[in-house]
C-alpha positions in Angstrom: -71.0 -57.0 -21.2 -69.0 -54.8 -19.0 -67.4 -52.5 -19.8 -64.5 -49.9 -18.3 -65.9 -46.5 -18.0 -63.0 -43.5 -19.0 -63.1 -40.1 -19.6 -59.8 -39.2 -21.4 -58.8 -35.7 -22.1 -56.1 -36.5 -24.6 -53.1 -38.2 -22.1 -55.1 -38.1 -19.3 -57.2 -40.5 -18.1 -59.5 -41.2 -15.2 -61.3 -44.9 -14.4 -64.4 -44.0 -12.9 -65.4 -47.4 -11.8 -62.3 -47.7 -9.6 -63.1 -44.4 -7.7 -66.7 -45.2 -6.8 -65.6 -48.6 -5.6 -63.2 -46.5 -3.7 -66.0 -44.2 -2.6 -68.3 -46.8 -1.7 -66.0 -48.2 0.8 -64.5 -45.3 2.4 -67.8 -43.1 3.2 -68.8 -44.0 6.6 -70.0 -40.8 8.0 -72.8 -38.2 7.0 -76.4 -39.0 7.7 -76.8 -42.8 5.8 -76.3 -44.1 3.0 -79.2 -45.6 0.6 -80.1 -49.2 0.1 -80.2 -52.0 2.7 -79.7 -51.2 6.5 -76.7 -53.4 7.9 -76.3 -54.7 10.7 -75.8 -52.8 13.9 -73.2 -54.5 16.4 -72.6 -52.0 18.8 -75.9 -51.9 21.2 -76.8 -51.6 24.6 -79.5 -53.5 25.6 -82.1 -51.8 28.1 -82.4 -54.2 31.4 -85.1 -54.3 33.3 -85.3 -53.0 36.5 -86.3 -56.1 38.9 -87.8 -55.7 42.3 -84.2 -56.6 44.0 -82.8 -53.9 43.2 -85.4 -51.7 44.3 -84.9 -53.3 47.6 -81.1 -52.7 47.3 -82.0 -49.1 46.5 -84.3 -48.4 49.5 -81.6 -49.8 52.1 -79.4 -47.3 50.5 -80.9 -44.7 51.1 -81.6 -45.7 54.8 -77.8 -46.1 55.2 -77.5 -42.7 53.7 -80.2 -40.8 55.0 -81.5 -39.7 51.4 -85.1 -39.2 51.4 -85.2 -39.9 48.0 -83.2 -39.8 44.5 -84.8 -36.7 42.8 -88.9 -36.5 42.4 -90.7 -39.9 42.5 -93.5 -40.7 40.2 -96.9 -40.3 41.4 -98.6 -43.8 41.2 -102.5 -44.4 41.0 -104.3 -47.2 41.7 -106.5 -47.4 38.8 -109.2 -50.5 40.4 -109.6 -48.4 43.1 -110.7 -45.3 41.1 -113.0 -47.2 38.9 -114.8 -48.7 42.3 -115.1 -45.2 43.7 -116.9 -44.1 40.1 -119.3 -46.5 40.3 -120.6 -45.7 43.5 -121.0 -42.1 42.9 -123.0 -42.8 40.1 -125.5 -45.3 41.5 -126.0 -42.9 44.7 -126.5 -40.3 42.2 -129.1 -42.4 40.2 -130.8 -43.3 43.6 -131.0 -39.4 44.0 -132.8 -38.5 41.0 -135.1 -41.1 41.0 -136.0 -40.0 44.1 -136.8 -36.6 43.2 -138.1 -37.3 40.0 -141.0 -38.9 41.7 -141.6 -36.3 43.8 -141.5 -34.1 41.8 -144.2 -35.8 39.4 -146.7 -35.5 42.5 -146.2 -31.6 42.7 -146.7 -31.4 39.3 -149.7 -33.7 38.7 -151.2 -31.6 41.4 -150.2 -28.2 40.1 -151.8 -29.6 36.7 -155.4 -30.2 38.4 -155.2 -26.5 39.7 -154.8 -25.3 36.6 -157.1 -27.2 34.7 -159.8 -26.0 37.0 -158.8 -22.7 36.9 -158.6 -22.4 32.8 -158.5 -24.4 29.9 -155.7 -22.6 28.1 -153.4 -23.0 31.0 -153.7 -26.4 31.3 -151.9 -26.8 27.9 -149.1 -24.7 28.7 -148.8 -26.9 31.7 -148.8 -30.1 29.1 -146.2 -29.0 27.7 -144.3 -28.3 30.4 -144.7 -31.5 31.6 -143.2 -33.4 29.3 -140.7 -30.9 28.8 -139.5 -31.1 32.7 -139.2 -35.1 33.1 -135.7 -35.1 33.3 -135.6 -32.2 35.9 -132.7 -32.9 38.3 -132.9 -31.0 41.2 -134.3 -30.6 45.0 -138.3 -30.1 44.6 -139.9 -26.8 44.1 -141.6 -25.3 47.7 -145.2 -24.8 48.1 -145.0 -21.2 48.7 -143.7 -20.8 45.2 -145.5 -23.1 43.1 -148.6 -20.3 42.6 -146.0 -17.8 41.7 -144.2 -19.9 38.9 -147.6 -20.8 37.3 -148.4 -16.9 37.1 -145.5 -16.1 35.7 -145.6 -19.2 33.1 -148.4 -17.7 32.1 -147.3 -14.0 31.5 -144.2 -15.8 29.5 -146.6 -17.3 27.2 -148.8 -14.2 26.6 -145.7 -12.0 26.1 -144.4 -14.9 23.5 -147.5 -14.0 21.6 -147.3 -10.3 22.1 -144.1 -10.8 20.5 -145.1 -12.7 17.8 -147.7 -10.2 17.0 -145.5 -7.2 17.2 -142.4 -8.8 15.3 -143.5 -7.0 12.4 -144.2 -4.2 13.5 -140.6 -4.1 15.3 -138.9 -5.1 11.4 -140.8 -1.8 10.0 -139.2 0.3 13.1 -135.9 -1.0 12.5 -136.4 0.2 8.7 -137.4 4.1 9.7 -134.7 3.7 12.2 -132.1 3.1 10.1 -133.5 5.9 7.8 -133.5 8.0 10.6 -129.5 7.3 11.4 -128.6 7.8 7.7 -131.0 11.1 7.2 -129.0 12.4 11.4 -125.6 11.9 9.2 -126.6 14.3 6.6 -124.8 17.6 8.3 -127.4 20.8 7.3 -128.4 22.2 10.6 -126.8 25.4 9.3 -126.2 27.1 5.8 -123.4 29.7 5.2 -124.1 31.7 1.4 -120.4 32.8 -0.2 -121.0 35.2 -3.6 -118.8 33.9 -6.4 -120.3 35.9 -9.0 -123.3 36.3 -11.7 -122.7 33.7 -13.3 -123.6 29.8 -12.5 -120.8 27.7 -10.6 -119.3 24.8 -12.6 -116.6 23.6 -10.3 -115.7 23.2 -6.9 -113.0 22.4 -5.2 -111.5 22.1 -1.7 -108.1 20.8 -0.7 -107.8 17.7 1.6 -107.1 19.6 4.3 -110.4 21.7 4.1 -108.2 25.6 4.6 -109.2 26.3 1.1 -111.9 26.5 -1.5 -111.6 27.6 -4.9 -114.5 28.2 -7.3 -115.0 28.3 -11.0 -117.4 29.9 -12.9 -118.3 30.3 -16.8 -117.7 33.8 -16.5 -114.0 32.7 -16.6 -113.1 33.6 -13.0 -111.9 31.7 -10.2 -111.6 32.5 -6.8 -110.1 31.7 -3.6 -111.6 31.1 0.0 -109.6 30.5 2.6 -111.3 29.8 5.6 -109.1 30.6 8.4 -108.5 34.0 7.5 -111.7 35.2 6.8 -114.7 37.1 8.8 -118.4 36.9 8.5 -118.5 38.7 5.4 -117.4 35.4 3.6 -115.3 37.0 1.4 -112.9 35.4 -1.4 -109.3 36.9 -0.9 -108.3 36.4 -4.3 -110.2 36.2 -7.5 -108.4 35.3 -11.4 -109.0 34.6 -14.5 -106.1 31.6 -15.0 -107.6 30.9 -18.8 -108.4 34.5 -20.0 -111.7 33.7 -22.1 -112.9 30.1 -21.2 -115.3 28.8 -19.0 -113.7 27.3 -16.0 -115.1 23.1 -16.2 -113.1 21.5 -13.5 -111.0 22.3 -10.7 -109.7 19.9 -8.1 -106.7 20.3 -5.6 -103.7 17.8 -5.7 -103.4 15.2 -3.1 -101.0 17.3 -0.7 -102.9 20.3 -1.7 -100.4 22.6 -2.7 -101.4 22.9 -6.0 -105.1 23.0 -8.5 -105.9 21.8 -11.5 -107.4 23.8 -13.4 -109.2 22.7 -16.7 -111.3 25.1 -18.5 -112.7 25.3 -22.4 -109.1 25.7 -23.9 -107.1 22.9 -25.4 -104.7 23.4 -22.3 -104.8 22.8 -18.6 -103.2 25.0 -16.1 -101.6 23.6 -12.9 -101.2 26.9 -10.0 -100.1 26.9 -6.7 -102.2 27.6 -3.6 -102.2 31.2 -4.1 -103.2 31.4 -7.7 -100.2 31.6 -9.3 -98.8 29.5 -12.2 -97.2 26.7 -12.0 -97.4 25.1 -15.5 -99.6 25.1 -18.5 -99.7 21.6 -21.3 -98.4 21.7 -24.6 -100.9 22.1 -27.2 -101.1 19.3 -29.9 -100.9 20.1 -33.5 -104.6 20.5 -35.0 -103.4 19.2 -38.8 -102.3 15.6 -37.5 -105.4 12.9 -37.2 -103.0 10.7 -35.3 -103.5 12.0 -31.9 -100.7 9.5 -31.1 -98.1 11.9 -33.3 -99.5 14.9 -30.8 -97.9 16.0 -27.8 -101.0 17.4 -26.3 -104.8 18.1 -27.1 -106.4 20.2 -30.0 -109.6 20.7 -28.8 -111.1 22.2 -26.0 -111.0 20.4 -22.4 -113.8 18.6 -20.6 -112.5 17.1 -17.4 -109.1 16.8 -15.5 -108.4 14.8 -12.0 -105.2 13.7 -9.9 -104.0 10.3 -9.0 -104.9 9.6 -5.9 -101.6 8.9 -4.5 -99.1 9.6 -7.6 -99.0 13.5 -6.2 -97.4 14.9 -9.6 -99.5 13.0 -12.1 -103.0 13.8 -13.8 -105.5 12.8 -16.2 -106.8 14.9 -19.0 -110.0 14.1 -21.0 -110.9 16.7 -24.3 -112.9 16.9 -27.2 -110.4 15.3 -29.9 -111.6 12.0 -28.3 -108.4 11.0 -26.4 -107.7 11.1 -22.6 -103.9 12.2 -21.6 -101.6 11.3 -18.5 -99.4 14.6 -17.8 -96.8 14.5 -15.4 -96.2 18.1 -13.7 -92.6 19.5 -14.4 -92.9 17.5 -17.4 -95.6 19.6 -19.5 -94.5 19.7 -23.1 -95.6 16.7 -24.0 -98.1 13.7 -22.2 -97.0 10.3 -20.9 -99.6 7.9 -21.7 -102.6 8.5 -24.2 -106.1 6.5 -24.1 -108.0 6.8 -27.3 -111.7 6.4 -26.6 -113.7 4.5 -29.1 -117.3 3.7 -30.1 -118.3 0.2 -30.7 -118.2 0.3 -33.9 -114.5 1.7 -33.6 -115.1 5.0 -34.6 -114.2 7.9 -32.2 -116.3 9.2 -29.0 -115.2 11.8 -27.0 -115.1 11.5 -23.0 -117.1 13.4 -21.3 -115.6 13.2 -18.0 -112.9 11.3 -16.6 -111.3 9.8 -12.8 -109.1 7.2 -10.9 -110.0 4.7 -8.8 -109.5 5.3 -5.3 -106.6 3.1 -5.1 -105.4 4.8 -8.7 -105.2 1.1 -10.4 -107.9 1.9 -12.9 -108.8 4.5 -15.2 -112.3 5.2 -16.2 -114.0 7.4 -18.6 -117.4 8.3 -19.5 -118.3 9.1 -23.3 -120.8 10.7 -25.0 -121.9 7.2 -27.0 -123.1 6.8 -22.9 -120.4 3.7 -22.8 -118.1 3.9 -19.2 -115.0 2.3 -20.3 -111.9 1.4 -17.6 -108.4 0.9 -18.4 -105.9 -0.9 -16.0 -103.6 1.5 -15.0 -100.3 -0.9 -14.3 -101.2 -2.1 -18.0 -101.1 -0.9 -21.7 -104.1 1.8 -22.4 -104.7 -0.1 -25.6 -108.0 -2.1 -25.1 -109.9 -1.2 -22.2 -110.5 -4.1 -19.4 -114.0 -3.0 -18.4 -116.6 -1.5 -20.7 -120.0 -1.1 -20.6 -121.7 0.5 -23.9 -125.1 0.8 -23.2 -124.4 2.5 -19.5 -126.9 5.9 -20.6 -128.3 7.1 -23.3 -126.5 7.8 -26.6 -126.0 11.5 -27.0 -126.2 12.7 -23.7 -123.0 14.1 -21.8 -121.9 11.5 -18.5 -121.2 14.4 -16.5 -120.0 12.9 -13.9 -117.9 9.6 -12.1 -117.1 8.8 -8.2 -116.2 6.1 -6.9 -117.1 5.0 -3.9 -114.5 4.9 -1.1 -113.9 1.3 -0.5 -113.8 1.0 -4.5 -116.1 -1.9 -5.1 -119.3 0.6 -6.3 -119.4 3.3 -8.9 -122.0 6.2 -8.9 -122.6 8.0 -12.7 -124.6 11.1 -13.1 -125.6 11.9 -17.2 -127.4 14.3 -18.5 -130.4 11.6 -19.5 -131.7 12.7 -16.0 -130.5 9.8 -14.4 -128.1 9.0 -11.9 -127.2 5.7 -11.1 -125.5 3.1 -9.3 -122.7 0.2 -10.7 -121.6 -2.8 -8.6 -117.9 -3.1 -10.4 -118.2 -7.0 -9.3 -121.0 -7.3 -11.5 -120.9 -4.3 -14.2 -123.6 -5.7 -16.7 -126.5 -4.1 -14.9 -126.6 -1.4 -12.6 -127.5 -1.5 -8.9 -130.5 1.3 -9.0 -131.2 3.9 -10.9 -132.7 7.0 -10.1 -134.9 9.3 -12.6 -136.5 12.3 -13.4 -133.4 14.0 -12.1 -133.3 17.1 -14.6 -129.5 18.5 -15.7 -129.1 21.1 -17.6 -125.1 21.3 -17.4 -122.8 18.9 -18.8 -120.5 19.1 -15.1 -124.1 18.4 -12.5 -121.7 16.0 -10.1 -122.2 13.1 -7.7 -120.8 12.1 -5.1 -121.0 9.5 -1.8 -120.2 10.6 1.3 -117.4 9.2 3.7 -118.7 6.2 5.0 -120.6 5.2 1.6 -123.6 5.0 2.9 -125.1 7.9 1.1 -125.0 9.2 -2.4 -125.5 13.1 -3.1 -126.4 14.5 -6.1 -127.8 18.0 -6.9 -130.8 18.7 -9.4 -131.5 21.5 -11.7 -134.2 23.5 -12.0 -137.5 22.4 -14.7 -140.2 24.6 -16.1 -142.0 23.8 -13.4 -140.3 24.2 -10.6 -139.1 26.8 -8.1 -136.0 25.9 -6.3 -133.2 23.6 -7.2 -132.7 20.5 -4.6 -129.6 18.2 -3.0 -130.9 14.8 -3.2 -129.6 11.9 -0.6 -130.2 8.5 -1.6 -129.2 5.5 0.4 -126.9 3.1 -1.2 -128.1 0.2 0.2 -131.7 0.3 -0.8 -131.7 3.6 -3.0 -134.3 5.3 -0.7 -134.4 8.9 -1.0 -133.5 9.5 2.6 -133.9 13.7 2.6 -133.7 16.4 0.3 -132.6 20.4 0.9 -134.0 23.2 -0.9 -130.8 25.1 -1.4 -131.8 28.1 -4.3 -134.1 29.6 -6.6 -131.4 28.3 -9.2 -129.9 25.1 -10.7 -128.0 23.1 -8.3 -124.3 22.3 -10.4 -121.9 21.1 -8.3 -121.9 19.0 -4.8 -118.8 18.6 -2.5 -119.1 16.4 0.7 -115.9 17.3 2.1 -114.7 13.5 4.5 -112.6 15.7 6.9 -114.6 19.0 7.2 -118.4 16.8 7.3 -119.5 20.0 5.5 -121.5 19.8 2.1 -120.3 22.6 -0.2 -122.9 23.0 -3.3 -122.2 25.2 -6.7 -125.3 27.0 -7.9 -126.8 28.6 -11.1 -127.1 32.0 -9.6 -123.7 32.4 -9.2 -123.4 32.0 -5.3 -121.6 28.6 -3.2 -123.6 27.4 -0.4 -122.2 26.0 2.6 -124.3 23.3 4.8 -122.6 22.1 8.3 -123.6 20.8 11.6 -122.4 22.6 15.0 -121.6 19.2 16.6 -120.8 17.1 13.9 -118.7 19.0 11.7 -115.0 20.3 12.3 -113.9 24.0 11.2 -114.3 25.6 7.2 -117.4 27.6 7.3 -117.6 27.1 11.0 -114.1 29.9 11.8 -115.5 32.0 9.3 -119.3 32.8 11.1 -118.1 33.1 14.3 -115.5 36.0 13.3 -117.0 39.8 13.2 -116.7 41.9 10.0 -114.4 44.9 10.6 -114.8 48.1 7.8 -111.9 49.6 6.7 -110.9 53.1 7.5 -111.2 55.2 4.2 -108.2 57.4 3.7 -110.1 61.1 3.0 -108.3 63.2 0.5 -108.3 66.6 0.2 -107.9 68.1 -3.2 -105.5 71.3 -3.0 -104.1 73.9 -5.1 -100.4 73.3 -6.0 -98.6 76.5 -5.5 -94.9 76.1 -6.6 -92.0 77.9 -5.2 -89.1 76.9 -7.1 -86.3 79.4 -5.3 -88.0 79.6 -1.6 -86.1 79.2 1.3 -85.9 75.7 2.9 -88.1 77.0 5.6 -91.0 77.9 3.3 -90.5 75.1 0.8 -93.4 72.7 0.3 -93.1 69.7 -0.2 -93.8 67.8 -3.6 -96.8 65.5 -3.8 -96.8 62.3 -2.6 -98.2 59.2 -3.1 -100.9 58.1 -0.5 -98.7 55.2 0.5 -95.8 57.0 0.9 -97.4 59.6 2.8 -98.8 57.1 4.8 -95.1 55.0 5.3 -93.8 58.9 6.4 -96.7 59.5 8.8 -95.7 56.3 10.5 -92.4 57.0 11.3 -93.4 60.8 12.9 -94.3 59.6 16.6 -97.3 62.6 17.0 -99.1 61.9 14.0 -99.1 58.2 14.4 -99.9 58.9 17.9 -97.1 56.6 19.4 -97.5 55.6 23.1 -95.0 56.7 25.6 -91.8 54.3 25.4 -91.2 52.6 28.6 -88.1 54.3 30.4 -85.6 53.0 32.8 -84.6 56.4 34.1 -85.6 59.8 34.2 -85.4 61.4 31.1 -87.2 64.3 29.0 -88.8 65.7 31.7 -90.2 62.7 33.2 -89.0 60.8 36.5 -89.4 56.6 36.8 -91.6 54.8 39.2 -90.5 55.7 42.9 -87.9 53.6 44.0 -86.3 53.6 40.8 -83.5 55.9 42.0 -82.2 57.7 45.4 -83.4 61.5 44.1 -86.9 59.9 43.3 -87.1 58.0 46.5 -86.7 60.9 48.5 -88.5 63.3 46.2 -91.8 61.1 46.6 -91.3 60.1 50.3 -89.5 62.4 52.0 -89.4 66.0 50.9 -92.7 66.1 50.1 -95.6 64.9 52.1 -98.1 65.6 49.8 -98.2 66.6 45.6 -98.6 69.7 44.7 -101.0 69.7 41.4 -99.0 71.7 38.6 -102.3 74.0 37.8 -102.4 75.7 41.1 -101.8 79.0 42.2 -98.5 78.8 44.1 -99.9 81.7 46.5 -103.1 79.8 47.4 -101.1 77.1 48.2 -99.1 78.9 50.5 -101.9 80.8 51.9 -103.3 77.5 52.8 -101.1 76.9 55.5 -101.5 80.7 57.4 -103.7 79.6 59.9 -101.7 76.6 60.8 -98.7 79.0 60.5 -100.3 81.7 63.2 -101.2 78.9 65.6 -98.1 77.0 65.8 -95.4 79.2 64.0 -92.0 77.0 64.2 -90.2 78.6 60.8 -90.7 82.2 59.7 -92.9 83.9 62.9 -90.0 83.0 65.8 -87.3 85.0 63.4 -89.5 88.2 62.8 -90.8 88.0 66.0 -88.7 91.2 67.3 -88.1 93.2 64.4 -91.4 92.7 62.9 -94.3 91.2 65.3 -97.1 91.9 62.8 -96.9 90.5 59.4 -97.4 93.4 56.7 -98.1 92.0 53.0 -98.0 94.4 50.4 -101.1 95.6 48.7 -102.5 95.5 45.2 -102.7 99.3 43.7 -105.9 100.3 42.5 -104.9 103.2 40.3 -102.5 100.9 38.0 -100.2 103.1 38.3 -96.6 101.8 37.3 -94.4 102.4 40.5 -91.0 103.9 40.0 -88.7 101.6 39.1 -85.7 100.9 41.2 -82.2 102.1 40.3 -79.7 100.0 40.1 -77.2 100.1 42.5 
């Protein structure tokens, strides 16, 4: 049944059937149109070109005197080709037949030779043989067959040789490799920098290895730079940023213009490069259990860190058993809060804290000895990678690092283990290293810039002597070398990438510095090479004050000073700061400039005076120099007195003493 299709919209009306009838008819144009193909009328048949008008087209172009209508086509005769093939290959054939057979008769006679001359070499010669049947080729000379059978010979017993000694070449490549790894380890030298009394619990260096800064549990922290000083390796500032805490962590922002410092206290200071502060984190209210309703911690710090590439964020870990995200101008309160829980869901409390090298994770390790990991683009509700049974429960995880390309993770505890996690396959780790005593709940470790090595540092037992750096390879956990660095506990390790220097926090208070003189760039190595100069002490002399209130301004004294403004005053007074003649562009205060400098000193120097007169001689020696030259050849005074007064008379010293009359004035 058909039926009209219309759309009305109340008086108007549109018959849709009529349109696309119209539609159907009128479109002619575009790219096609769907269902059956019709019929094409309008097409050009192709022709075929016959062999007439080829001729037609050659006489052309002889009338013409065209060479040709644009490039011809190359033609090939393919029966001709084919003929040519075959006979190459059956001369060919003929060929090596040819000197197969020959060849056959050199060998079957070399074969004899050896047989007779030993039984082993007539195998290798087997072999050969059938090995060689398809040898193409002109025949070998006679002058040369003796030679190749020698030196078949000394192939086969240098393939055994080799055989024999393949094992022996695996176990070379083994200490090798050991060797390489234990060359990268930079300790040629060792430069000793005194902190303090007490043991070194953090270290800290910024990434562009100018500055150190250590903390100490005797609440101080100083501040090395390297650049400025001598061989004394002296800090050139030393605080106390947290008044009466033990400092636990310090580490240097990713631009390195400001530290982290976290210490015992419920708050963590942020300073600038010189020590002073920058900011300090709310504290949280102790009376809330929610740490959620908090704005910051209530219980004393344990670890602190930067993003790695966020530069004004850091991570807080503390004793109430949360971990806070701070951002830097924005301290009164935190931005993101991770509670840390048991498996049973009751509280833990992190131990230490870090990011991932690319900052996407956040990892924590608690003192149930579980390492749990949040995703940092994510909610820090549920962690996305846990591992509760990573060390032993009750013991502090002191420490975290990953490794540089981010796929391994290294943990240090205070179980005496340290050891290694393959984040691909968390479940179990890697290798494990014990008997590695620590008796402070910050001993570190960390892997140095290539990953190949991991560095931890090991505290001193009953019954030892000297605490020890110990390098183990990552790829088979071989301890690869160890240093004796102290009579003390070794705390803290730093393997700085750009530096190559290894920077190692002790018990006894003091920060040792290991380098290479090839392999390692600047830090420790400006600071040896510079000489230590004293400082001049100013001497004081202690002097009875005698005050003359109504003196004259000639006999006034002057009131006491300060040393530093005594010293500003002596600076300005050119004698006693013992100023060096000013350079002068005339003559002036009784001094003339260089000759030349003006006409009067030109002909002072060159002219009037053939040779100086020094100012502390006696003029009348001077002059009496001169008399005999003056007696000899008189040209000024003699020829004037030679008439009235032919023989010089000089007048005589009197002996009495007597004063002689004085002249009246006329």
């Amino acid at each position: 049944m058909n039926t009209k299709k219309v759309i009305t919209f109340g008086k108007i009306s549109k018959d849709l059937s009529q349109e696309q009838a119209k539609n159907t008819e009128s479109v002619s144009s575009g790219f096609g149109t769907f269902g059956k193909k019709s019929l094409e009328t309008n097409i050009t048949k192709m022709n075929e070109i016959k062999p007439e008008d080829e001729e037609e087209s050659q006489n052309l172009k002889e009338v013409m005197g065209i060479t040709g209508f644009g490039k011809k086509a190359k033609s090939f005769d393919v029966q001709e080709m084919l003929e040519h093939i075959t006979k190459t290959i059956n001369t060919n054939k003929a060929m090596s037949e040819k000197t197969k057979a020959t060849d056959k008769e050199t060998k079957t006679q070399l074969l004899e030779e050896a047989k007779s001359s030993d039984a082993a070499d007539n195998e290798n010669a087997n072999d050969s043989k059938d090995e060689e049947d398809d040898f193409i080729g002109p025949p070998i000379p006679h002058g040369l067959e003796n030679s190749t059978l020698s030196e078949q010979s000394t192939k086969v017993k240098d393939k055994d040789d080799d055989d024999d000694e393949s094992d022996e070449d695996d176990n070379e490549s083994d200490t090798e490799d050991e060797l390489k790894l234990k060359d990268k380890v930079p300790c040629s030298h060792e430069v000793t920098m005194t902190h303090g009394t007490k043991a070194v619990t953090a270290i800290a260096a910024d990434p562009s290895g100018a500055r150190l800064a250590s903390g100490s549990i005797d609440y101080d922290v100083c501040f090395w730079d390297f650049a400025g000083m001598d061989s004394s390796m002296r800090s050139f500032r030393t605080l106390q940023p947290c008044e009466n805490h033990p400092i636990k962590c310090l580490q240097y922002s990713m631009t390195g213009d400001v530290i982290l410092v976290v210490s015992g206290s419920a708050q963590a200071k942020v300073l600038d490069r010189d020590g002073f502060e920058k900011c300090e984190t709310v504290k949280g209210d102790q009376y809330i259990s929610d740490m959620a309703r908090t704005k910051g911690h209530t219980a004393g710090l344990n670890s602190g860190c930067w993003h790695p590439f966020t530069k004004e964020e850091y991570l807080t870990c503390s004793q109430d058993s949360t971990c806070r995200i701070w951002i830097l101008y924005r301290p009164r309160a935190h931005k993101h809060l991770i509670k840390c829980r048991a498996q049973n869901g009751v509280k833990t409390i992190p131990t230490t804290c870090g990011y991932s090298r690319e900052g996407t994770v956040v990892a924590c390790g608690c003192i149930d000895g579980s390492i749990q990991m949040w995703d940092h683009r994510k909610n820090f509700v549920n962690p996305s990678l846990i591992q509760r049974n990573a060390h032993a429960q009750g013991s502090e995880i002191s420490s975290l690092s990953f490794s540089y390309l981010g796929q391994m993770l290294a943990t240090r505890s205070c179980d005496d283990t340290l050891k290694l996690w393959d984040l691909r396959a968390f479940k179990t780790p890697v290798f494990e290293a014990n008997n590695l005593y620590s008796r402070y709940d910050t001993t570190d470790c960390m892997f140095n810039p290539d990953d190949s090595i991991l560095i931890t540092g090991e505290s001193l037992n009953r019954n030892q002597n000297t605490g020890r750096i110990l390098f183990y390879d990552t790829k088979t956990f071989d301890l690869i070398n160890e240093i004796n660095v102290t009579n003390s506990h070794v705390i803290k390790t730093l393997w700085h990438p750009k530096l190559n220097q290894i920077f190692v926090g002790c018990g006894n208070g003091i920060v040792k510095v290991y380098y290479d003189s090839k392999k390692s760039l600047r830090g420790a190595k400006l600071c040896v090479v510079k000489t230590h100069l004293k400082q001049k002490h100013i001497e004081v002399m202690s002097t009875q004050q005698i005050i003359t209130p109504h003196a004259l301004p000639l006999f006034r004294q002057d009131r006491p000073k300060s040393v530093r403004k005594q010293m500003e005053k002596d600076r300005l007074d050119p004698v006693k700061s013992r100023r060096p003649d000013l350079p002068i562009t005339s003559g002036q205060g009784g001094r003339v400039a260089s000759s030349g400098g003006t006409l009067s000193s030109y002909v002072i120097r060159n002219l009037g005076l053939s040779k100086r007169i020094e100012d502390d001689q006696d003029p009348r020696e001077a002059i009496l120099k001169y008399a005999k030259v003056a007696e000899e050849n008189p040209y000024w005074i003699a020829p004037a007195y030679k008439k009235t007064q032919p023989q010089t008379i000089f007048q005589s010293d009197e002996q009495d003493g007597a004063s002689s009359a004085k002249k009246q004035k006329t």
